[in-house]
C-alpha positions in Angstrom: 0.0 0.0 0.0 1.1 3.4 -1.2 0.6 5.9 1.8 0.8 10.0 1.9 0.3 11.6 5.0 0.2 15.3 4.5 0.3 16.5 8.5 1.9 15.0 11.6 2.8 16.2 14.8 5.2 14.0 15.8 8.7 16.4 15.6 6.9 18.0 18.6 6.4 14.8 20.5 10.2 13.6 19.5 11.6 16.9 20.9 10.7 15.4 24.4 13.2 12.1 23.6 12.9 9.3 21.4 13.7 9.0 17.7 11.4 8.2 14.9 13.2 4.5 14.4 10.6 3.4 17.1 9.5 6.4 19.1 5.9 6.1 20.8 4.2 8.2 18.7 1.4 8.1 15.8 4.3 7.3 13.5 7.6 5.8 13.5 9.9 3.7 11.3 8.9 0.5 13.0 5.2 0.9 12.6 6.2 1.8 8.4 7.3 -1.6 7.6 3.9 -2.8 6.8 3.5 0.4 4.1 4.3 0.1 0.7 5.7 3.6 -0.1 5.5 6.4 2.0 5.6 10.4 2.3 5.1 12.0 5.6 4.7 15.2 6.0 5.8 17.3 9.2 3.9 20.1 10.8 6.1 21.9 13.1 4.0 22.7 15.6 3.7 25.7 18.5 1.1 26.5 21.1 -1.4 29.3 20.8 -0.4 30.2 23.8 3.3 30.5 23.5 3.6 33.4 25.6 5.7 35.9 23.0 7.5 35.7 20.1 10.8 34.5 21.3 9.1 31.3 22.6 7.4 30.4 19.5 10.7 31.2 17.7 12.8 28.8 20.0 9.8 26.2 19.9 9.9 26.4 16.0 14.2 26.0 16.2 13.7 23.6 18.1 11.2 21.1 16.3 13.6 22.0 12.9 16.7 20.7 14.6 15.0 17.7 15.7 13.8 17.2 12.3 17.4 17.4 10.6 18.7 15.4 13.5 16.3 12.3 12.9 16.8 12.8 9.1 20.5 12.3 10.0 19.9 9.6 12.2 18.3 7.5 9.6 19.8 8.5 6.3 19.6 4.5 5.4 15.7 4.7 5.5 14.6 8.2 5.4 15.3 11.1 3.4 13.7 15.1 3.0 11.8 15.6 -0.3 11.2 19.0 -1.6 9.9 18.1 -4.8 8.1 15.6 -7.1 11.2 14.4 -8.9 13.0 13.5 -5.0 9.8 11.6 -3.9 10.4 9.7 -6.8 13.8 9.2 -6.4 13.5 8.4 -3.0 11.1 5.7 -3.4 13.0 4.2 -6.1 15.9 3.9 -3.8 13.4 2.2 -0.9 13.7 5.2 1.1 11.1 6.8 3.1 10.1 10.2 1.8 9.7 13.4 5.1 9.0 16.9 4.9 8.3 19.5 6.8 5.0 21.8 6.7 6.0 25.0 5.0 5.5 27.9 7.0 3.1 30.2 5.2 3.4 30.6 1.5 7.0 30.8 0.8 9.0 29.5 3.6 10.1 26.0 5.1 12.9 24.2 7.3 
């Protein structure tokens, strides 16, 4: 089975401990094995009531590092797709395919 997740909150759980590999979350590497090919988009999430800008700001770095850091971690089964043409390429090489939410309409990790 061909799966696309377009929103996920689990950066923001994995910035309390854990790694995607087998974290105990919605998702995780383990859990994957029984898709076919996958795509998972990241939200990087922050609390409405973040009290100020800074906060959000340090919440957001935060959640990004994490990503990069589990996209390091498991560069054998996991890699960040920005377009079409490296979901392809990713799934040709039996790689998972994660991004992260873009922020608004132009930005992104």
């Amino acid at each position: 089975m061909d799966f696309f997740d377009l929103h996920c909150d689990t950066v923001s759980r994995l910035t309390e401990g854990g790694g995607i590999a087998d974290a105990d979350a919605h998702i995780n590497l383990e859990k994957a094995r029984t898709l076919g090919r996958w795509a998972q988009v990241f939200a990087v999430f922050v609390q409405d009531n973040a009290p100020g800008a800074d906060t959000a700001y340090a919440s957001y770095r935060l959640q990004t590092a994490c990503f990069r850091a589990q996209l390091a971690a498991n560069r054998e089964q996991i890699v960040q797709c920005r377009t079409a043409q490296e979901t392809k390429d990713a799934f040709e090489e039996g790689r998972r395919c994660f991004s992260p939410l873009r922020r608004g309409c132009g930005g992104g990790v």
